[in-house]
N, C-alpha and C positions, 0 to 999 in steps of 0.2 A: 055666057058669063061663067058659067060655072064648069066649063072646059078651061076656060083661062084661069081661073082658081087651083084649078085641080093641076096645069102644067106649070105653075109658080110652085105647087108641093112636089111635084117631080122632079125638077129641076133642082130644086135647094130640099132634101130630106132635112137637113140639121135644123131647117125652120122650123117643122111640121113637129120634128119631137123638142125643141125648144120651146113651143108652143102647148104640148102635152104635159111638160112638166113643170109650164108655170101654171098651168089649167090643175094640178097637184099641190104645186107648194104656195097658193094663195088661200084653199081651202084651209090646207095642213097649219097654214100660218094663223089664219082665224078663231080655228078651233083651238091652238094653245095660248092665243090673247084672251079667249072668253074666258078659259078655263080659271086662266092665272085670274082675271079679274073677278071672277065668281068667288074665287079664296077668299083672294083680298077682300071684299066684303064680307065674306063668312067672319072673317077673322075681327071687322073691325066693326060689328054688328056683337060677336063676343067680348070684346073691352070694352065697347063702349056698353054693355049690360052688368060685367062686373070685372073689368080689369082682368081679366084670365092671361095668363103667360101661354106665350107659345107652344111651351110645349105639353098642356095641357087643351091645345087647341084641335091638337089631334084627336086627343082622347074624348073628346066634347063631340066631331062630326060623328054619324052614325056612318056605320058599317056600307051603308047602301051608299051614301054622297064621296065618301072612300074611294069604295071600287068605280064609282062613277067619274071621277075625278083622275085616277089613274085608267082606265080606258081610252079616257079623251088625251089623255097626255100621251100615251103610247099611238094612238091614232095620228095625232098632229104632228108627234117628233117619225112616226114611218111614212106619213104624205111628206115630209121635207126630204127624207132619206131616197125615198123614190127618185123626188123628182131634181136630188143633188143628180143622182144616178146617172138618170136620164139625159142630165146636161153636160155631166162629164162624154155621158156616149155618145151625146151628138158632136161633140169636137172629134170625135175618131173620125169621122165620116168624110 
């Protein structure tokens, strides 16, 4: 069985990495859904205690939920970049 698995991925490579880089851009996609919806709660967890303007909402996270919050964004928008990458290069093939 797993002879005939493996001559289905030699036969067609474009599968095998079309397959890698949706195995990338589902995580990638994930992690910028939590992220965004983590905000949005911070945010609406903020008005709803005192009405706070947006852009005083910045200035309200601490420094740690920040840089946490741009890591996962940078995280999630380079597993989509990858695995655009990856799908572009499996049509060269």
């Amino acid at each position: 069985m797993s002879l005939q698995l493996f001559s289905l991925f030699a036969a067609h490579p474009a599968k095998l990495i079309n397959l890698l880089a949706l195995l990338f851009a589902c995580p990638g996609g994930w992690v910028l859904h939590a992220t965004r919806r983590r905000e949005q709660r911070a945010r609406a967890c903020l008005e709803a205690r005192g009405g706070e303007s947006n852009e005083r909402f910045e200035a309200l996270l601490d420094l740690a939920t920040q840089r946490m919050n741009r890591f996962f964004y940078r995280f999630g928008f380079a597993c989509l970049g990858v695995a655009l990458l990856m799908s572009w290069f499996s049509t060269k093939l």
